[in-house]
C-alpha positions as CSV (number, residue, x, y, z in Angstrom):
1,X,-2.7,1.3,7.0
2,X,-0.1,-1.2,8.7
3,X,3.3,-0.7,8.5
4,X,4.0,-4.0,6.5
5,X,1.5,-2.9,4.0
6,X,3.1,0.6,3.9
7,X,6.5,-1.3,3.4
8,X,4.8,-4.0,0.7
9,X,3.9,-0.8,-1.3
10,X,7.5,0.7,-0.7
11,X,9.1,-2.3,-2.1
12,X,11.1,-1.2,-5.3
13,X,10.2,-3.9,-7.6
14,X,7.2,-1.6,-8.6
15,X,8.5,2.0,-8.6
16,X,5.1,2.6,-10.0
17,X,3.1,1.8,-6.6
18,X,6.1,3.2,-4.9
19,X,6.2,6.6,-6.2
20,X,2.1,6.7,-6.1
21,X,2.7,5.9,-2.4
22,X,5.1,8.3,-1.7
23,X,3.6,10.9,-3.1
24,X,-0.4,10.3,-2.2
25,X,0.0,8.3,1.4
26,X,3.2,9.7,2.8
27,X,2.8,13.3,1.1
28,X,6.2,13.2,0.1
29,X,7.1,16.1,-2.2
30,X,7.7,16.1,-5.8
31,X,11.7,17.2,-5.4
32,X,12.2,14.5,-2.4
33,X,15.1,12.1,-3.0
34,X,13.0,9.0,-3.2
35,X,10.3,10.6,-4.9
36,X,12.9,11.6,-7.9
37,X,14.8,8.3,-8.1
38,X,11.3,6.5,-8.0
39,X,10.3,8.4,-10.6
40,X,13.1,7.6,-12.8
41,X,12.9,4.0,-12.2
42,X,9.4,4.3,-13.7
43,X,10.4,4.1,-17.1
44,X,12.8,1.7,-16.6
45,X,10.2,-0.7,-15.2
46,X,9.4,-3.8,-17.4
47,X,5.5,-2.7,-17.9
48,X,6.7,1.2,-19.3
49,X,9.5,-0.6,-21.4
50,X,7.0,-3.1,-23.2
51,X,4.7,-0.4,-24.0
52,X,7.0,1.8,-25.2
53,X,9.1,-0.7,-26.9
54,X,5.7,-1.9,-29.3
55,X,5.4,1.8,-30.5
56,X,6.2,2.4,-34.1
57,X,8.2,5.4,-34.7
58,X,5.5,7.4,-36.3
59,X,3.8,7.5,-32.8
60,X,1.0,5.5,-33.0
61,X,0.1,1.3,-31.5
62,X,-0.8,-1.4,-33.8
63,X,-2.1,0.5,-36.4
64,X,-2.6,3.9,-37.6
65,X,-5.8,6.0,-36.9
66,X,-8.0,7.0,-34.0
67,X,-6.0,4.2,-31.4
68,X,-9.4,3.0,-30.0
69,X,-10.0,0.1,-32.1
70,X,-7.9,-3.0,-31.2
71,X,-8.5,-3.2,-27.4
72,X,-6.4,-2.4,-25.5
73,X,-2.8,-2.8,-27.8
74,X,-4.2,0.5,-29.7
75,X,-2.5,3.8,-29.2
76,X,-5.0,5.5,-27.1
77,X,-5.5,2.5,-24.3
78,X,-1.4,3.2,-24.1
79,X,-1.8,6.7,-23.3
80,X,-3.9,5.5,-20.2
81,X,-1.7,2.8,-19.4
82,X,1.1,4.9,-19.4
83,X,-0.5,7.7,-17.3
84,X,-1.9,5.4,-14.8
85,X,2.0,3.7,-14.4
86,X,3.4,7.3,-13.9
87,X,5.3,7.5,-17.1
88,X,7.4,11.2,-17.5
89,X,5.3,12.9,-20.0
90,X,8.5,14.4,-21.1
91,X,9.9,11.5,-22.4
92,X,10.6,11.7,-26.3
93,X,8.6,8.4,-26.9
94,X,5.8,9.3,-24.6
95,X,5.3,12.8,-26.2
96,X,5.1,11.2,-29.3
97,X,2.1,9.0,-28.5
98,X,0.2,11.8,-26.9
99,X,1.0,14.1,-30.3
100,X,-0.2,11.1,-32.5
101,X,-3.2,11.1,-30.2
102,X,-3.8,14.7,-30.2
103,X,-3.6,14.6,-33.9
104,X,-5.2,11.7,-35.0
105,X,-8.3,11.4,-32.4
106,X,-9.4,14.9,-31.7
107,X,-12.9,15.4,-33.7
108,X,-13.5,19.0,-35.2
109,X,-16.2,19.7,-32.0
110,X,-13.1,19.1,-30.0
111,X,-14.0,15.8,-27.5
112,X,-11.9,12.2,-29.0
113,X,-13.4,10.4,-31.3
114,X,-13.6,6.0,-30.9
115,X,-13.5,6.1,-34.8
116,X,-12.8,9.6,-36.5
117,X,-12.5,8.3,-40.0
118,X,-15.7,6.7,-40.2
119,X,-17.5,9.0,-37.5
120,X,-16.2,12.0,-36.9
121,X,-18.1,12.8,-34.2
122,X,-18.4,10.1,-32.1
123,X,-17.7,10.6,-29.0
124,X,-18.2,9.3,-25.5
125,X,-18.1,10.0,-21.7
126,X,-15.3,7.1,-20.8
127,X,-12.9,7.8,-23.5
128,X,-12.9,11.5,-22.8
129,X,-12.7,11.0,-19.5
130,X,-9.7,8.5,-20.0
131,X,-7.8,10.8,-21.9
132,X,-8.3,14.1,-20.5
133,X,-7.1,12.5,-17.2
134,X,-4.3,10.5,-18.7
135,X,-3.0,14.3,-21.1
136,X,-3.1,16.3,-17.8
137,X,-1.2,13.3,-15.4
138,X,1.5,13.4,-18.6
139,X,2.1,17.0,-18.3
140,X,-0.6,18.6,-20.6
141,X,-3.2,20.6,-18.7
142,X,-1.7,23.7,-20.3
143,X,-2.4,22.6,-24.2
144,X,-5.2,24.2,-25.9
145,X,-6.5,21.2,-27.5
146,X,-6.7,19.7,-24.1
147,X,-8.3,22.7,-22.8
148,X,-11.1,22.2,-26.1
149,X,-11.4,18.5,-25.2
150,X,-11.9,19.9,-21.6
151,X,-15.3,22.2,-22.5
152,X,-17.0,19.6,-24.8
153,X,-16.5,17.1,-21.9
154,X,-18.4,19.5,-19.9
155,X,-21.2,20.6,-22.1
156,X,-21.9,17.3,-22.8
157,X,-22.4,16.6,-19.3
158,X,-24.5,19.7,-18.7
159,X,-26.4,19.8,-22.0
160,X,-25.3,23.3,-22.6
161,X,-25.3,24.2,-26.2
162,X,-25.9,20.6,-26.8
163,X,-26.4,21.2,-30.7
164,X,-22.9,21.0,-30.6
165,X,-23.1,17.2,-29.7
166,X,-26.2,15.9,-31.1
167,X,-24.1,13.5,-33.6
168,X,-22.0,12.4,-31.3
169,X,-22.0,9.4,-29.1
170,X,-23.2,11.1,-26.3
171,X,-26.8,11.1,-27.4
172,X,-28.1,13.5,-24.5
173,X,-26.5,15.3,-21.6
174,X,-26.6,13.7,-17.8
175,X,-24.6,10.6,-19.0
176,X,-27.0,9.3,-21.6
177,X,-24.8,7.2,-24.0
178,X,-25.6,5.4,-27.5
179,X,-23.1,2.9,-26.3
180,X,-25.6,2.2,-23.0
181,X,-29.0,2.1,-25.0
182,X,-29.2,5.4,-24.7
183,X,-29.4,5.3,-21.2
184,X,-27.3,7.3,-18.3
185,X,-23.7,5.5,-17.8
186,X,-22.3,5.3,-14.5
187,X,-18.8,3.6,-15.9
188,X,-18.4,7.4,-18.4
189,X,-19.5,9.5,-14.9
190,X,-16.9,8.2,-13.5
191,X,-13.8,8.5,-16.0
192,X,-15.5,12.1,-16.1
193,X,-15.4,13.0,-12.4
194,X,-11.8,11.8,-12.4
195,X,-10.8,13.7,-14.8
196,X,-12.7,17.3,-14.2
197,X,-11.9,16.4,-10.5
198,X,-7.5,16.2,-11.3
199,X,-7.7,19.5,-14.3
200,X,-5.2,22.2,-13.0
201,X,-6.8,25.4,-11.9
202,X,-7.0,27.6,-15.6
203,X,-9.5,24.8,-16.8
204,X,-11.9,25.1,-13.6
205,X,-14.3,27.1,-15.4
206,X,-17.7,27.5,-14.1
207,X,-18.7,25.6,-16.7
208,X,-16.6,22.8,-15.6
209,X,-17.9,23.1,-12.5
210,X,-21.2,22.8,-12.9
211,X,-20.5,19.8,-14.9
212,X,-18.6,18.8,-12.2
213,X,-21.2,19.2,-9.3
214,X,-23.9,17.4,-12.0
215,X,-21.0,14.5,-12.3
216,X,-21.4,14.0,-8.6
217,X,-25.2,14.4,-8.0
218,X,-25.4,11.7,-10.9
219,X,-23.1,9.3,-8.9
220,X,-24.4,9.9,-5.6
221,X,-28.3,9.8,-6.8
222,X,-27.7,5.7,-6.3
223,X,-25.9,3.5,-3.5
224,X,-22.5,3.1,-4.9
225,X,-22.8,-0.4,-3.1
226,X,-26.1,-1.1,-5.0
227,X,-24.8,0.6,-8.5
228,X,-28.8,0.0,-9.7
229,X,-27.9,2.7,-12.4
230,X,-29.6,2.8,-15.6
231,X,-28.7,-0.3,-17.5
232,X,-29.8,-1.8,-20.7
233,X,-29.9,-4.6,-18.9
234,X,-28.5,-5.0,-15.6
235,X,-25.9,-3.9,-13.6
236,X,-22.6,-5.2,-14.7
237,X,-20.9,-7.2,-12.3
238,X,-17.5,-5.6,-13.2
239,X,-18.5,-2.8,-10.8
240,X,-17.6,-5.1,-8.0
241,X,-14.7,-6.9,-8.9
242,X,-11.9,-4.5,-8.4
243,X,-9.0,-3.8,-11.0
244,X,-5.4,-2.6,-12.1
245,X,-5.7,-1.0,-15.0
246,X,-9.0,-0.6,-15.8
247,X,-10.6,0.7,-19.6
248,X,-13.8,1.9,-20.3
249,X,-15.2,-0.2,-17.2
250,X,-15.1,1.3,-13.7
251,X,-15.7,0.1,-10.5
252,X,-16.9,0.8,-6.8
253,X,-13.3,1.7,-5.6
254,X,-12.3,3.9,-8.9
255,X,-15.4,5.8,-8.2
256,X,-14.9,6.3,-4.7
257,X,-11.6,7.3,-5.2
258,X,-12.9,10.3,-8.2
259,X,-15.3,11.2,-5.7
260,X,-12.6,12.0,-3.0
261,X,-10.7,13.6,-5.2
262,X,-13.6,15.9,-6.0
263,X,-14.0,17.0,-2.6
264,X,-16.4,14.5,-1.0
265,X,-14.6,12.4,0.8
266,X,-17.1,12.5,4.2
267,X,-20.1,12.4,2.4
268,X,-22.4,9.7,4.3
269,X,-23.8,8.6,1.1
270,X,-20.1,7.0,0.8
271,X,-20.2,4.9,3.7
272,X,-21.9,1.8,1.5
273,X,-19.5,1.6,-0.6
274,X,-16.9,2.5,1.7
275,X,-18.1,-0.7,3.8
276,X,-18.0,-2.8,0.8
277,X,-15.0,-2.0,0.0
278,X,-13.4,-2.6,3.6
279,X,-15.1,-6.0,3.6
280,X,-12.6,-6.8,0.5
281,X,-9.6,-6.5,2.4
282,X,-8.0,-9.6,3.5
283,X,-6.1,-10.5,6.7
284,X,-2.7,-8.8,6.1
285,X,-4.5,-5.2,5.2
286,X,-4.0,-6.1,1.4
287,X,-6.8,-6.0,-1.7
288,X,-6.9,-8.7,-4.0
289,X,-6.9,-8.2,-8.2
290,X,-10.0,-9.3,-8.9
291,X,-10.7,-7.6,-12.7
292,X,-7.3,-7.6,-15.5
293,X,-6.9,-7.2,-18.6
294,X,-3.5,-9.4,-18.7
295,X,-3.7,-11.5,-21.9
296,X,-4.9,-8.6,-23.7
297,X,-2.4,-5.5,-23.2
298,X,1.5,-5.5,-24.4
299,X,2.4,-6.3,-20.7
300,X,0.3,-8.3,-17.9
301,X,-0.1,-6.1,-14.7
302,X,0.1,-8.3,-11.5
303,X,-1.8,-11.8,-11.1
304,X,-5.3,-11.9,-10.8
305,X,-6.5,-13.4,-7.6
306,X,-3.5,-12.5,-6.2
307,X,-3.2,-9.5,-3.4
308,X,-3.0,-6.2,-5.5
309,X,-0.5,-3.3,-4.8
310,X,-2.5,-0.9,-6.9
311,X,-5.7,-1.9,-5.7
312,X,-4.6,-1.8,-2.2
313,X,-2.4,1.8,-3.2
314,X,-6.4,3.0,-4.6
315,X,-7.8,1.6,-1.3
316,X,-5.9,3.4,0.9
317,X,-6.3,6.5,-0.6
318,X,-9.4,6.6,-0.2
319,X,-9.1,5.5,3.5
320,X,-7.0,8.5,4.5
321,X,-9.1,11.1,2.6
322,X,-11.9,10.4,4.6
């Protein structure tokens, strides 16, 4: 990390990147004076305003129901977005969305469900992952529907008491997904590690953990750099084009980052991926924005093919874990 990076992520015109970088590269604390007043200038910022500002005042994106459906303008691709820009889960309007979510997506075995009023139970890996992560970055890792959304995650994972998800999406433990032919899914391992990797400390069960360990033995089982994971056709070449924000899709650098964060940060079965990712950086120490969904959200997130503060911001976390 160069100082004129550090100082391109610094810049205020994203208080997003800025905050992310204060906090995660420079270990600032959570009550130091730039950390607060970048913080606040989150939801000022255009990307938080646009989001918030196409909510209707019931709660809920586009339409009402589950929020899956209608990629990604729907209200439970805005809880994500909104997490993953740093929004203040305290705010009226965000805590709103999450309650709509809570209430509208939450299937009776507790995990989310894509579609709950025509399956009630469908549920899978990336979308759990996705919004357990997203509930606890907004400030609810202490709510007991959380904490439900929390165990099915992981018995899913593991396969224990798996009755309790045979008519779900997740059509058999270790990643195996109807959405995937059935077949192990390295993009919902991810969005899981990430989030079983962030819960705060009263959801670490052991059954959380084992899922958690089972999460990484999955992910690590293949070269990250290779990602020749179970397909139902071939590897999608998503995984390496890196992105700001991403969905349901993952990547090499998202996954090396939920790795690090789960404690494995020097494990030589990284370096692959680790090298592939370093051979993506461009002259000035900067990542470019190679996957977006701009077009297709309320609010387009940098340029594609442009250099990437988030991208570099996810690089370079990874960098100084290891």
């Amino acid at each position: 990390m160069n100082n004129q990076t550090l100082a391109w992520l610094l810049e205020k015109d994203n208080p997003s990147v800025r905050y992310f970088t204060l906090r995660h590269l420079l270990d600032r604390p959570a009550d130091d004076r730039d950390v607060v007043a970048a913080r606040r200038a989150i939801m000022r910022s255009a990307p938080v305003r646009k989001i918030l500002a196409a909510q209707n005042p019931a709660g809920y994106w586009r339409k009402p129901g589950s929020g899956y459906a209608g990629k990604y303008k729907a209200s439970t691709w805005q809880i994500l977005f909104l997490a993953e820009l740093g929004a203040d889960g305290r705010d009226q309007r965000v805590r709103r969305g999450v309650e709509y979510v809570l209430t509208h997506a939450q299937a009776i075995h507790g995990g989310f469900s894509a579609s709950l009023s025509v399956a009630p139970s469908w549920a899978i890996h990336c979308l759990n992952g996705n919004l357990i992560w997203s509930l606890v970055a907004l400030g609810y890792g202490d709510d007991a529907r959380v904490a439900r959304a929390v165990d099915w995650l992981a018995g899913a994972i593991t396969g224990d008491e798996f009755d309790a998800f045979y008519a779900s999406g997740t059509t058999g433990p270790g990643f195996r997904c109807v959405a995937n032919a059935g077949k192990p899914c390295a993009w919902g391992a991810v969005k899981a590690l990430r989030a079983l990797a962030n819960l705060p400390p009263a959801l670490q069960s052991s059954k959380v953990k084992k899922a958690t360990a089972q999460t990484v033995e999955f992910l690590l089982s293949r070269d990250l750099a290779e990602a020749d994971y179970p397909y139902r056709a071939r590897v999608s070449g998503e995984w390496f084009k890196f992105g700001f924000p991403l969905s349901y899709t993952s990547d090499v650098l998202e996954a090396l980052l939920a790795l690090t964060q789960a404690g494995y940060a020097r494990d030589p079965r990284l370096q692959n991926a680790i090298d592939l990712m370093l051979s993506k950086r461009d002259a000035d120490g900067r990542w470019g924005l190679k996957h977006s969904l701009n077009g297709k959200m309320w609010v387009d997130i940098e340029k594609k093919g442009k250099p990437s503060k988030w991208v570099t911001l996810r690089a370079l976390r990874v960098l100084k874990a290891g």
